[in-house]
N, C-alpha and C positions, 0 to 999 in steps of 0.2 A: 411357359412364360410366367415370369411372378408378378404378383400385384403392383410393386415397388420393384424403382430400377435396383436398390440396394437397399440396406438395413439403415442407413444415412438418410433416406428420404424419406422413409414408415418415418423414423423419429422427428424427422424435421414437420413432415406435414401433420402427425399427432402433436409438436410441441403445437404449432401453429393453430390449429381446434381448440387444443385445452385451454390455452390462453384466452380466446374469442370466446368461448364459454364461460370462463370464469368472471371476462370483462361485463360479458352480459347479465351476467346477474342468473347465470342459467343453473340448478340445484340438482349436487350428484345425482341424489334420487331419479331424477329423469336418466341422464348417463344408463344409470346401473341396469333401468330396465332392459334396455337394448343389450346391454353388456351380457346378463342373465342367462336372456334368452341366446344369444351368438353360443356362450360358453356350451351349454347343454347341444347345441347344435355342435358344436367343436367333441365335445366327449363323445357324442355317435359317431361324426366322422372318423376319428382317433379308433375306433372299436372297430366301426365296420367295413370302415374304407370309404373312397367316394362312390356313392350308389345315386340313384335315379331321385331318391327319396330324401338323401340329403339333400344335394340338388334345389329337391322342390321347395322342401323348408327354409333353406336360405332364400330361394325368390319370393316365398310369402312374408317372410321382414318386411320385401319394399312396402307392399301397401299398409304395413305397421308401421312403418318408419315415416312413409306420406300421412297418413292419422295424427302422431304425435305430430309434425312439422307442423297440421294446421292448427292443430291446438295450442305449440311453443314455437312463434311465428323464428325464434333463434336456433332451432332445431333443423332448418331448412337447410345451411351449407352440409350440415351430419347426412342428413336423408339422401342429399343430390349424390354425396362424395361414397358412403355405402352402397349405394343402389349401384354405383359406378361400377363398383369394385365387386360384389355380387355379381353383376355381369361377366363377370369377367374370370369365375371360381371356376378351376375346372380341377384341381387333387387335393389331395387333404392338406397337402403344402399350402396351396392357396388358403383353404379355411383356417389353418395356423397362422400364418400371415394377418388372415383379415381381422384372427382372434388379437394377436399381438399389436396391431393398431389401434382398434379400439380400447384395449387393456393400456394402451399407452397417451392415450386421450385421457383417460379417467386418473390414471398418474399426474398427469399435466396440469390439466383441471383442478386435482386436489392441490398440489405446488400453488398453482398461480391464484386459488381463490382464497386462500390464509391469507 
């Protein structure tokens, strides 16, 4: 099962982030940490396959991603809508997926905050 019913909805609910980011006054820099960290989690999966350990690394985000939210109180729809989707990883399809939403948020974001 994929994260998104289609590649039409990654894009639509990534345009729909990047925007709300960009309206809020919210600064790549925060974006990219998460982005960072996902991608390097994406190059292990890509390498090793889906193991136990990837896995685990992607579920340790959440309480990264619940930290940042209580510090950038606009951070919160990100954290809830990740965590979701984290939940929910189960092959390296999925962590391409979840890499290419986020990657398309930070597009979004950069678009609508110029």
């Amino acid at each position: 099962m994929a994260l998104f019913a289609n590649v039409d909805n990654l894009i639509d609910e990534a345009k729909n982030f990047g925007k709300q980011f960009a309206d809020s006054g919210l600064k790549a820099h925060q974006l990219r940490r998460i982005y960072d960290r996902v991608q390097n989690i994406k190059e292990k999966a890509e390498s090793k396959g889906i193991a136990a350990e990837i896995i685990g690394e992607l579920k340790l985000l959440k309480p990264q991603l619940a930290y940042a939210a209580s510090r950038k109180e606009n951070l919160k729809p990100l954290q809830e809508k990740l965590s979701e989707l984290i939940d929910k990883i189960k092959s390296p399809k999925d962590v391409r997926e979840f890499f290419d939403f986020l990657q398309s948020i930070l597009a979004y974001h950069k678009y609508f905050a110029e």
